[in-house]
C-alpha atoms as an extended CHARMM CRD file, in Angstrom:
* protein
*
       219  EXT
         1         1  UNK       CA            -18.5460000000       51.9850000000        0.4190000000  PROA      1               0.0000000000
         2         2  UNK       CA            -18.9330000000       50.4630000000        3.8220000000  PROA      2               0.0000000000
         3         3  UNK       CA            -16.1430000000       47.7380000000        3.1320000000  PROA      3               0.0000000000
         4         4  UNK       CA            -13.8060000000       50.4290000000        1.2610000000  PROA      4               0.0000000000
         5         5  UNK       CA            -13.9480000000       52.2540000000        5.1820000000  PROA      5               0.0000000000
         6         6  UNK       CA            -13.3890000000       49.7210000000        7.1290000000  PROA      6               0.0000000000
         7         7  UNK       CA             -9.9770000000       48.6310000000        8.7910000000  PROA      7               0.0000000000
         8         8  UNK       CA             -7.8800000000       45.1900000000        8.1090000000  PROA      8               0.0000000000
         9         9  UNK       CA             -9.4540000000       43.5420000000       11.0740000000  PROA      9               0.0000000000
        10        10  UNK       CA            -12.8520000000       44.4640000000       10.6950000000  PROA      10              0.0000000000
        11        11  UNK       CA            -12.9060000000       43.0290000000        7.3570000000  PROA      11              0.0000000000
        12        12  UNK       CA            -11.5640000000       39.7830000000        8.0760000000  PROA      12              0.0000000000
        13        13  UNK       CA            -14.0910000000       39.3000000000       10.9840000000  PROA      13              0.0000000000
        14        14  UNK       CA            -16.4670000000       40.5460000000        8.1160000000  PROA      14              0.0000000000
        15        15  UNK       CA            -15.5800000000       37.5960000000        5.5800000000  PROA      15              0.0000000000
        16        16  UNK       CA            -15.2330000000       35.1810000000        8.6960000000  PROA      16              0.0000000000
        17        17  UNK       CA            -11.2590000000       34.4420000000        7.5420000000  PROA      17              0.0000000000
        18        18  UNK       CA             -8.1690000000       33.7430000000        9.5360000000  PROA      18              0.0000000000
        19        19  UNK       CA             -5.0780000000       34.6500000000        7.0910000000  PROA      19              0.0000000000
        20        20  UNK       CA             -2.1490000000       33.3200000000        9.2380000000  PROA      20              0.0000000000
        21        21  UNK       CA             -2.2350000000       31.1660000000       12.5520000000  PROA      21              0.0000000000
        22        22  UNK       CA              1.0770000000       29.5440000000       14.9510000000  PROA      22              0.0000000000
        23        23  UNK       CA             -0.5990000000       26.0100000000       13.1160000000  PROA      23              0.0000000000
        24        24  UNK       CA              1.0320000000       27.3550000000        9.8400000000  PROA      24              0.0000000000
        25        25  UNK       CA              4.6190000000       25.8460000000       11.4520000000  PROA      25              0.0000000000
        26        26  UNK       CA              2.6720000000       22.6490000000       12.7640000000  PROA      26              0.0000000000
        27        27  UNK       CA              1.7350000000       21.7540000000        9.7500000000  PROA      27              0.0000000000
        28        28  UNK       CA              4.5040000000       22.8420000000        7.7860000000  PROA      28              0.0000000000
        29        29  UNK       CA              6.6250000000       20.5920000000        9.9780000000  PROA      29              0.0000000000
        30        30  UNK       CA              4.7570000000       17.3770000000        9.8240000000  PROA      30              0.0000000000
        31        31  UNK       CA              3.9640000000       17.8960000000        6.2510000000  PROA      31              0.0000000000
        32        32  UNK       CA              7.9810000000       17.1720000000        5.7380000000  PROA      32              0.0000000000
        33        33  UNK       CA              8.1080000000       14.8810000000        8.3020000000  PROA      33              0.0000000000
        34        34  UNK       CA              4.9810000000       12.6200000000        6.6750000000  PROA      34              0.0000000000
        35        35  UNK       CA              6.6100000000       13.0310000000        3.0340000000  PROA      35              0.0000000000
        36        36  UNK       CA             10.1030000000       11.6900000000        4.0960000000  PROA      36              0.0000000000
        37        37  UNK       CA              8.6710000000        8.7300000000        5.7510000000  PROA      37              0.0000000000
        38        38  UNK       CA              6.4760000000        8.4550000000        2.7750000000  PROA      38              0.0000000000
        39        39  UNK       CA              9.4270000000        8.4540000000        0.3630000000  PROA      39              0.0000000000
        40        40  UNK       CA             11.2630000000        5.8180000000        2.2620000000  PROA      40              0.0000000000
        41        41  UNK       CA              8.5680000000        3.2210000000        2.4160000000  PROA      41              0.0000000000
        42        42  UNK       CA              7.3280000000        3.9600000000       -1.0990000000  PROA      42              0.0000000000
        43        43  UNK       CA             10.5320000000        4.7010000000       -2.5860000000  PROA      43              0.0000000000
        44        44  UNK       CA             13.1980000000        2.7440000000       -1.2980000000  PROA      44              0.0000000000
        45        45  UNK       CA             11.3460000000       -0.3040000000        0.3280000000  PROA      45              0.0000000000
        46        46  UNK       CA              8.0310000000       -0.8470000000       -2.2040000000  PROA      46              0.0000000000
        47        47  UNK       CA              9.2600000000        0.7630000000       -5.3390000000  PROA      47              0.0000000000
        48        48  UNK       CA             12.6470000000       -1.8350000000       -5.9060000000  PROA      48              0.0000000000
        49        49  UNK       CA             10.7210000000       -4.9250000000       -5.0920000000  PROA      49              0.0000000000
        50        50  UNK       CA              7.3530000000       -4.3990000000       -6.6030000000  PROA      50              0.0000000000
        51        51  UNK       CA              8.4340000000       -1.7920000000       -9.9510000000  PROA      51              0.0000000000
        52        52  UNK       CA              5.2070000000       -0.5050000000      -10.0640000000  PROA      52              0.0000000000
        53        53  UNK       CA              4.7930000000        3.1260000000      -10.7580000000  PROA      53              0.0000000000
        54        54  UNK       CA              0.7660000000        3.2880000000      -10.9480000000  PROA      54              0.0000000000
        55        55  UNK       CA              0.8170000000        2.2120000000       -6.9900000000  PROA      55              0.0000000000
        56        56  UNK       CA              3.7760000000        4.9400000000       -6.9810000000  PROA      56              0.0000000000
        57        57  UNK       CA              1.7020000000        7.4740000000       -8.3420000000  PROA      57              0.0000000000
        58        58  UNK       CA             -0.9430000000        6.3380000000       -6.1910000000  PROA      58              0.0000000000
        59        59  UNK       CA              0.6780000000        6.0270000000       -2.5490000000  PROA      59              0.0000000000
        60        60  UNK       CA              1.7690000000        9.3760000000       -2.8490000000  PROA      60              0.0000000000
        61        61  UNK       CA             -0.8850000000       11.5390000000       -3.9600000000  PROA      61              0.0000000000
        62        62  UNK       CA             -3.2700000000        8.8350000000       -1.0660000000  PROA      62              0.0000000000
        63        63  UNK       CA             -1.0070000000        9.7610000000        1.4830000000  PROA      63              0.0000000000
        64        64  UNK       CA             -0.5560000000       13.1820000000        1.5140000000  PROA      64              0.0000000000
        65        65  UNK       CA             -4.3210000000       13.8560000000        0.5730000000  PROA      65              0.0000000000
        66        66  UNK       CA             -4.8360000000       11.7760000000        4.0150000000  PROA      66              0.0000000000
        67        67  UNK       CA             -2.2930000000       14.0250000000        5.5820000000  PROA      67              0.0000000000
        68        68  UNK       CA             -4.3590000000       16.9030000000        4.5220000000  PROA      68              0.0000000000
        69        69  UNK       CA             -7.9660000000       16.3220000000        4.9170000000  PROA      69              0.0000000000
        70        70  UNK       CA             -7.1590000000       14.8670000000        8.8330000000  PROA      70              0.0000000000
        71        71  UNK       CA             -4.5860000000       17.6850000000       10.0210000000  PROA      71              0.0000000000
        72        72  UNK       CA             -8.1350000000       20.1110000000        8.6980000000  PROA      72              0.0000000000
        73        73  UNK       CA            -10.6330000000       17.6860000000       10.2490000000  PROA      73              0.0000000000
        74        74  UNK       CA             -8.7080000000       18.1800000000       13.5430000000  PROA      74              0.0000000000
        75        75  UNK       CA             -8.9890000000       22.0650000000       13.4000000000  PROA      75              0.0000000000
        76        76  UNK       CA            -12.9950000000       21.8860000000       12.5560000000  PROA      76              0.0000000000
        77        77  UNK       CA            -16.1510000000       20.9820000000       14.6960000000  PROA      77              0.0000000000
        78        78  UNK       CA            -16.4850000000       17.6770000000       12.4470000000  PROA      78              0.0000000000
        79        79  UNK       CA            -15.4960000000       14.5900000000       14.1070000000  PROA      79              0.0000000000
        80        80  UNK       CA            -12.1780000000       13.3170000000       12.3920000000  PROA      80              0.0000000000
        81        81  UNK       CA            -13.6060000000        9.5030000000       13.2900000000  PROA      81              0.0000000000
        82        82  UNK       CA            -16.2480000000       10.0370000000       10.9070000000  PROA      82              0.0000000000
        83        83  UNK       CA            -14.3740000000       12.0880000000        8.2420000000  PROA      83              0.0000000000
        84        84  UNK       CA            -11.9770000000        9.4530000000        8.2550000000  PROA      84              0.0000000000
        85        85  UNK       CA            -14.5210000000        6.6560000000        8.2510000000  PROA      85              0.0000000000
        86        86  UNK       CA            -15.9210000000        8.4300000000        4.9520000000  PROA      86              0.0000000000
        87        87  UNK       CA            -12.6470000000        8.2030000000        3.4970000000  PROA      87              0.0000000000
        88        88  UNK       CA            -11.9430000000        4.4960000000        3.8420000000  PROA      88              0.0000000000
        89        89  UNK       CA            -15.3160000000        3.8640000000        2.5590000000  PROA      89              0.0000000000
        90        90  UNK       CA            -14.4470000000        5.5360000000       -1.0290000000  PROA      90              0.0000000000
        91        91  UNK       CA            -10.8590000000        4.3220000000       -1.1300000000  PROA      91              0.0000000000
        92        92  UNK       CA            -12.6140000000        0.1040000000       -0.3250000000  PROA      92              0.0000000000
        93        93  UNK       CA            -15.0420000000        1.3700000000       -2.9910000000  PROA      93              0.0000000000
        94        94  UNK       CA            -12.9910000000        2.4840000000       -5.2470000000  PROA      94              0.0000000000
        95        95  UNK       CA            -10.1730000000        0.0280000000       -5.1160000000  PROA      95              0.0000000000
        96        96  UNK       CA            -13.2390000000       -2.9170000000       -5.3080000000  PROA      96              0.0000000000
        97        97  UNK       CA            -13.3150000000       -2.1440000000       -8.9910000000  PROA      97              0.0000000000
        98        98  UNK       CA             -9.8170000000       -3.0250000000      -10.3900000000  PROA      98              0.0000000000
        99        99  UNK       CA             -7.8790000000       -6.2700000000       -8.6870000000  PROA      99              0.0000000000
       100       100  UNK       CA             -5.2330000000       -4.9020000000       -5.9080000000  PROA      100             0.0000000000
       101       101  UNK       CA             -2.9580000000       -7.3840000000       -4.6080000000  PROA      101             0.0000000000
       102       102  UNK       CA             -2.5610000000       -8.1570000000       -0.6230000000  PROA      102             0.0000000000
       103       103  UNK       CA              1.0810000000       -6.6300000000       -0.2050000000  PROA      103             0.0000000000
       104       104  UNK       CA             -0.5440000000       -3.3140000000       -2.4360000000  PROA      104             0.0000000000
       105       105  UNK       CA             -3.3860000000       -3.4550000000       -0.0590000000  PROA      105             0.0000000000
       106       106  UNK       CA             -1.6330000000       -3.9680000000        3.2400000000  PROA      106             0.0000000000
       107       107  UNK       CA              1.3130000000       -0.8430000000        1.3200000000  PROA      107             0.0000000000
       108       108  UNK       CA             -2.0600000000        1.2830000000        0.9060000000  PROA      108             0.0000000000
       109       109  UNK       CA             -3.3280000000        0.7180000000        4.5920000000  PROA      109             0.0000000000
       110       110  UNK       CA              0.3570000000        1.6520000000        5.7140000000  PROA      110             0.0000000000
       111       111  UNK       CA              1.0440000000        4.9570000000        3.7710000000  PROA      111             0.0000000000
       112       112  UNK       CA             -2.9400000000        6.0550000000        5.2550000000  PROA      112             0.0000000000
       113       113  UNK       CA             -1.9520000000        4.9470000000        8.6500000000  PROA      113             0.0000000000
       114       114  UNK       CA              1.6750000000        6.7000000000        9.0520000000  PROA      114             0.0000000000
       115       115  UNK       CA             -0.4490000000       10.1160000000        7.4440000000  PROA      115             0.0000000000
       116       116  UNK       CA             -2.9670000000        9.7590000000       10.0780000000  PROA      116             0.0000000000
       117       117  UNK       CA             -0.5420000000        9.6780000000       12.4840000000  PROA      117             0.0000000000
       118       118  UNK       CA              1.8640000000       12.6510000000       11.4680000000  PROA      118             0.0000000000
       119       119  UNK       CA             -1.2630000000       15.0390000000       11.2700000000  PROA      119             0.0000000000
       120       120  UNK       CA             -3.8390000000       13.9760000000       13.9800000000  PROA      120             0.0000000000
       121       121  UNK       CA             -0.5180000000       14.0330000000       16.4580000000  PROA      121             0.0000000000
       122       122  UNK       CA             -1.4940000000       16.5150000000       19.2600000000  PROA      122             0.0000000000
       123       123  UNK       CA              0.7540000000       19.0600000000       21.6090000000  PROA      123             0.0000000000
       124       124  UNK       CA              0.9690000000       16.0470000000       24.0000000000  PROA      124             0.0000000000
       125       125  UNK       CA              2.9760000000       14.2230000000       21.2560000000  PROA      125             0.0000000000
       126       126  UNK       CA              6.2730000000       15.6170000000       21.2610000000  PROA      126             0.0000000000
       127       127  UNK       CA              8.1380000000       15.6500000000       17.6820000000  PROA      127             0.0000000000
       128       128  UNK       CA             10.2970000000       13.4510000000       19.1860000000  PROA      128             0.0000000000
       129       129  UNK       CA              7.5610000000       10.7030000000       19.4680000000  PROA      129             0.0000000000
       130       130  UNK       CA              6.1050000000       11.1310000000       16.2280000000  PROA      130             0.0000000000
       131       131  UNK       CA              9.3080000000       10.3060000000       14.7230000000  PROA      131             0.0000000000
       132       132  UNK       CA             10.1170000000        7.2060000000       17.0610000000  PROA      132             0.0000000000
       133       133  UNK       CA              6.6810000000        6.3060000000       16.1300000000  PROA      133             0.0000000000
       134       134  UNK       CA              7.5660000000        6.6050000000       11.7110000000  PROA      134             0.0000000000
       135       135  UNK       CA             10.8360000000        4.6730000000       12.6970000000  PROA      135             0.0000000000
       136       136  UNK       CA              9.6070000000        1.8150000000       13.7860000000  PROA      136             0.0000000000
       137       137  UNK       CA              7.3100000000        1.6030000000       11.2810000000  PROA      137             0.0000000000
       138       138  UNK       CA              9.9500000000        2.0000000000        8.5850000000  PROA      138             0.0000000000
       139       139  UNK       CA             12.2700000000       -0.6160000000       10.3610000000  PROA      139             0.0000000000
       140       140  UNK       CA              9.4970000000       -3.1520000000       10.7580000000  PROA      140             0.0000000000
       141       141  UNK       CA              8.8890000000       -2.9820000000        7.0950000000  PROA      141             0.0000000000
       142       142  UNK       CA             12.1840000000       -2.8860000000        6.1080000000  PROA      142             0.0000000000
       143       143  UNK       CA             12.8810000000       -5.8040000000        8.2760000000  PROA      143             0.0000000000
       144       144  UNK       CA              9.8660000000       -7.7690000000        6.8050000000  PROA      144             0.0000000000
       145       145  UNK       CA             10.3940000000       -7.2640000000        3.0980000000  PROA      145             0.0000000000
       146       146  UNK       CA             14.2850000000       -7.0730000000        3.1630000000  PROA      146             0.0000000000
       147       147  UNK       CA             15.4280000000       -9.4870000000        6.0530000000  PROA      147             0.0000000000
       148       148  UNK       CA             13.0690000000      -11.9290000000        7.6290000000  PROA      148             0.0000000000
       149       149  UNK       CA             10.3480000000      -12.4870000000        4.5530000000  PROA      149             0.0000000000
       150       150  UNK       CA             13.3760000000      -12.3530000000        1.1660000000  PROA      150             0.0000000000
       151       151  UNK       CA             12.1080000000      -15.9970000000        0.1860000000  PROA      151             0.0000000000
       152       152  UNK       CA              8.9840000000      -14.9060000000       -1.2560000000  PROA      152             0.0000000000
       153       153  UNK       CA              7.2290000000      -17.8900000000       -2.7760000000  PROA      153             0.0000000000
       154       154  UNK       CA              4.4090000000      -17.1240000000       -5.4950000000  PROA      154             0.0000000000
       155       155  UNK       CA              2.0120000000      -19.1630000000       -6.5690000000  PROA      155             0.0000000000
       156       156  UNK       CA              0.1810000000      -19.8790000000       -9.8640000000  PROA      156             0.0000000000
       157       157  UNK       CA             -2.3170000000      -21.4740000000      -10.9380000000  PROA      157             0.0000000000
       158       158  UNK       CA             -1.8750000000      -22.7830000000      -15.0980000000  PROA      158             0.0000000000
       159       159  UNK       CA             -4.3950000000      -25.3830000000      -16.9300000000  PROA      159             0.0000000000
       160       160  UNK       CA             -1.9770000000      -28.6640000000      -17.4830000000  PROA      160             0.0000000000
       161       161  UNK       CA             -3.1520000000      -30.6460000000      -20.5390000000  PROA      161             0.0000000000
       162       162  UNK       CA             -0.3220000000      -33.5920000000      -20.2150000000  PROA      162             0.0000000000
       163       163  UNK       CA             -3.1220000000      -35.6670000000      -17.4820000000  PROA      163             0.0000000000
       164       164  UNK       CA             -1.6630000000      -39.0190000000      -17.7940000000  PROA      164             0.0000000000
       165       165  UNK       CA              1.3790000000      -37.2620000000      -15.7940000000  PROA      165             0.0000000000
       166       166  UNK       CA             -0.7760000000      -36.3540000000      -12.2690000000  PROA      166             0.0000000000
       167       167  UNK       CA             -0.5460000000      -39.7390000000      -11.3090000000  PROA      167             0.0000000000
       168       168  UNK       CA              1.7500000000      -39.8430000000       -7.8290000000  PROA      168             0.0000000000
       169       169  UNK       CA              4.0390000000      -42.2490000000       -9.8780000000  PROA      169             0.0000000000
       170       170  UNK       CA              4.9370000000      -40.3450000000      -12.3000000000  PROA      170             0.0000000000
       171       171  UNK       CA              5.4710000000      -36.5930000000       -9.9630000000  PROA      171             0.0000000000
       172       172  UNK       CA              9.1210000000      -36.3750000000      -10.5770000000  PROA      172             0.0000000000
       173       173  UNK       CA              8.6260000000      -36.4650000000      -14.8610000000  PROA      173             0.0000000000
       174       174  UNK       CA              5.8760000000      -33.7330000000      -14.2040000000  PROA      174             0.0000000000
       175       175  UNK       CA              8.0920000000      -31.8110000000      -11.9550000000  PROA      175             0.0000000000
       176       176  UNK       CA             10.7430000000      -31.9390000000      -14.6910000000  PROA      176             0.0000000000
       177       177  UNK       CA              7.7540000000      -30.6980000000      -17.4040000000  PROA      177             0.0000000000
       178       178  UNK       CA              6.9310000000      -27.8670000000      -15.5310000000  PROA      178             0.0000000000
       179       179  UNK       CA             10.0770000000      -27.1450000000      -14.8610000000  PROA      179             0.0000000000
       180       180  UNK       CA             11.2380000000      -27.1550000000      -18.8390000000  PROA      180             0.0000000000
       181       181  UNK       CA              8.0260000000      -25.4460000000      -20.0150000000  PROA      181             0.0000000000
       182       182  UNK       CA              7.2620000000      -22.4810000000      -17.8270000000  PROA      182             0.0000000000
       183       183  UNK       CA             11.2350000000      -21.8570000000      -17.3420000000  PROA      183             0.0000000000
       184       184  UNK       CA             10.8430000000      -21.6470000000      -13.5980000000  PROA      184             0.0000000000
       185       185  UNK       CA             12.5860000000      -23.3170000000      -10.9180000000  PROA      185             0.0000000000
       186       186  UNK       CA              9.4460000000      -24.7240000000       -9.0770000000  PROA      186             0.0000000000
       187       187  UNK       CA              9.4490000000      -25.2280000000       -5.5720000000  PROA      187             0.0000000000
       188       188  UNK       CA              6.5130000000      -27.4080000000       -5.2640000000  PROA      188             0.0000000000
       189       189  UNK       CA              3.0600000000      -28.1780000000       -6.9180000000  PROA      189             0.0000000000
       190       190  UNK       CA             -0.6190000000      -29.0210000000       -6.2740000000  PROA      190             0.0000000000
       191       191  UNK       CA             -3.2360000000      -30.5960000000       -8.4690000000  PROA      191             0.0000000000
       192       192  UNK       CA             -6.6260000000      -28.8760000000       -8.4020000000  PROA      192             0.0000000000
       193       193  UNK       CA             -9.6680000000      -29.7500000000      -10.8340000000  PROA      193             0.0000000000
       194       194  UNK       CA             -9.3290000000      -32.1940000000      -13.4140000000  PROA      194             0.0000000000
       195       195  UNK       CA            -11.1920000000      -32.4190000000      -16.4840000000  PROA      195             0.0000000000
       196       196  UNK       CA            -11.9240000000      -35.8970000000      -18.1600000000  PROA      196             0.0000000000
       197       197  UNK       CA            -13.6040000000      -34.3290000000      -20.7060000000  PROA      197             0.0000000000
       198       198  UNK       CA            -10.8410000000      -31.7070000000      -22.1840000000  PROA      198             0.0000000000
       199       199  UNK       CA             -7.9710000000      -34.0630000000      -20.7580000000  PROA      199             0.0000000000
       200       200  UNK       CA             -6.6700000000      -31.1460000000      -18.9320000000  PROA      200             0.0000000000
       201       201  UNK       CA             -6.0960000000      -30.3250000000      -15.3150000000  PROA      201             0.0000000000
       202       202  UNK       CA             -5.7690000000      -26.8950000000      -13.4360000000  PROA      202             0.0000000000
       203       203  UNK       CA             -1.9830000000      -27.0720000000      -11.4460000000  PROA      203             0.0000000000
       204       204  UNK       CA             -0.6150000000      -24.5590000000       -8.8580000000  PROA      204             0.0000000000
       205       205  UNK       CA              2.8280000000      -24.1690000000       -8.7390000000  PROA      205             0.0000000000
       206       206  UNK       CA              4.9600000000      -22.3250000000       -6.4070000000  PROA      206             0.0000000000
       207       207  UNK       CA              8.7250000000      -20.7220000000       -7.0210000000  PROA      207             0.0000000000
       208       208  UNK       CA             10.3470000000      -18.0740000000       -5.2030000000  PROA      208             0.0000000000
       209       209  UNK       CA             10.4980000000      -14.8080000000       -7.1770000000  PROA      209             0.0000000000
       210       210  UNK       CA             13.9540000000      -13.6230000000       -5.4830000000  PROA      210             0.0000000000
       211       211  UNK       CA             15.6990000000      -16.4500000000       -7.7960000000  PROA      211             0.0000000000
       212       212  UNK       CA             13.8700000000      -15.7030000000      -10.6130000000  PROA      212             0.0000000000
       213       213  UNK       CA             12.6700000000      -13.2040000000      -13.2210000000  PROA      213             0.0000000000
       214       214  UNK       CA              8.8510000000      -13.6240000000      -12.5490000000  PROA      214             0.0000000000
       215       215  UNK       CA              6.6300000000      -11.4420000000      -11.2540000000  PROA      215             0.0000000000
       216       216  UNK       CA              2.7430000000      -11.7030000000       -9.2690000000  PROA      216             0.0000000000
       217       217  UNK       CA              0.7350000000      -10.9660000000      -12.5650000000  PROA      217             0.0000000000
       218       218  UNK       CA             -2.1050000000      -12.8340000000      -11.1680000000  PROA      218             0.0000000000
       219       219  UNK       CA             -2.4920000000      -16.3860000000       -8.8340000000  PROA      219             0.0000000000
C-alpha cells in the first residue's frame, strides 16, 4: 500500500536506483569509439594475417567486456587498479591452460589496453585525445605487421633421421633435403640434440611465411 502511494521519486530513492544519468552519452560515445578501433586492429590488421576466428571471437567479446567492467569500476567506490588487477589475473589464468602464441598474446594485451583507455578516459581527456591516442596505436600496428616487420621468419623444430648429413661438409645436400621434403623454401637451419641411439637428430629450420603457404602451428 505504502509503495502503491508514493510518487516516482520517492520510489526510486526507495529501491536506491538511478534510471537515466548525462554518463548515458559518455558511454554511448566511447562504446563506438572502442568498437571501431577494435574492428580495425582485429579485423583488418590481425584477422588477414593470422585467419584465426577463435582469437576473433575472442578479442572481441575480451575487449568490450574490458570496456564495460572499467567504464562501471570508474563510477563505483571500488578502486579500478584492483578491479582491473583481478581481471588480468583470470585472463593469465585462464589463457595458462591452452598454448597462446606471442603475437596472440601481445594482440590480447593490445585490444585490453586500447578498452582501458576509451572507458577510464576522464573530462580532462578531450574526445579529441582519445582518438589521437587509438590512432597511433592503430598506425603503429599497422606499420609493424604491414610495413617494417612483412619478412616474418618462422621457425620449426622437426626430428631429422638422415644423421650422416649434419656433418658441416655435407650442409648444402641437407639444405637441398629439407628443402625437397618439407616443400619449404628454408632460409636457414640449426642442429639441436642428436641421438646415436635412434640415428635421428632434432633440426630447426627457419622460412619466411610471406613467400609461402605455411603457417605457426607450433615451433
Amino acid at each position: 500500500m505504502l509503495l502503491s502511494t508514493a510518487n516516482p521519486e520517492s520510489l526510486e530513492q526507495l529501491l536506491n536506483l538511478t534510471w537515466f544519468d548525462d554518463d548515458v552519452y559518455k558511454l554511448l560515445v566511447r562504446l563506438v569509439i572502442n568498437f571501431v578501433f577494435l574492428t580495425v586492429i582485429i579485423r583488418m590488421l590481425y584477422y588477414p594475417i593470422a585467419k584465426r576466428k577463435d582469437y576473433l571471437f575472442t578479442y572481441f567479446l575480451i575487449g568490450t567486456i574490458t570496456f564495460f567492467l572499467c567504464f562501471g569500476l570508474k563510477k563505483l567506490d571500488i578502486d579500478t587498479g584492483m578491479g582491473l588487477g583481478l581481471f588480468a589475473i583470470f585472463g593469465i589464468i585462464r589463457y595458462r591452460t591452452d598454448a597462446i602464441q606471442i603475437k596472440e598474446m601481445t594482440y590480447l594485451f593490445l585490444v585490453i589496453g586500447v578498452s582501458v583507455v576509451n572507458s577510464l578516459a576522464s573530462n580532462k581527456i578531450s574526445i579529441t585525445e582519445m582518438m589521437l591516442i587509438n590512432l597511433t596505436v592503430v598506425a603503429l600496428t599497422y606499420g609493424l605487421e604491414r610495413v617494417w616487420l612483412i619478412r616474418h621468419e618462422t621457425r620449426k623444430t622437426i626430428v631429422y633421421e638422415k644423421i650422416e648429413l649434419i656433418v658441416p661438409e655435407r650442409h648444402q645436400e641437407m639444405m637441398n633435403d629439407l628443402q625437397q621434403r618439407t616443400g619449404l623454401n628454408i632460409s636457414r637451419f640449426e642442429i639441436g640434440k642428436i641421438n646415436f641411439l635412434d640415428d635421428t637428430a632434432q633440426v630447426r629450420i627457419y622460412f619466411f611465411t610471406d613467400s609461402q603457404n605455411f603457417t605457426e602451428f607450433s615451433s
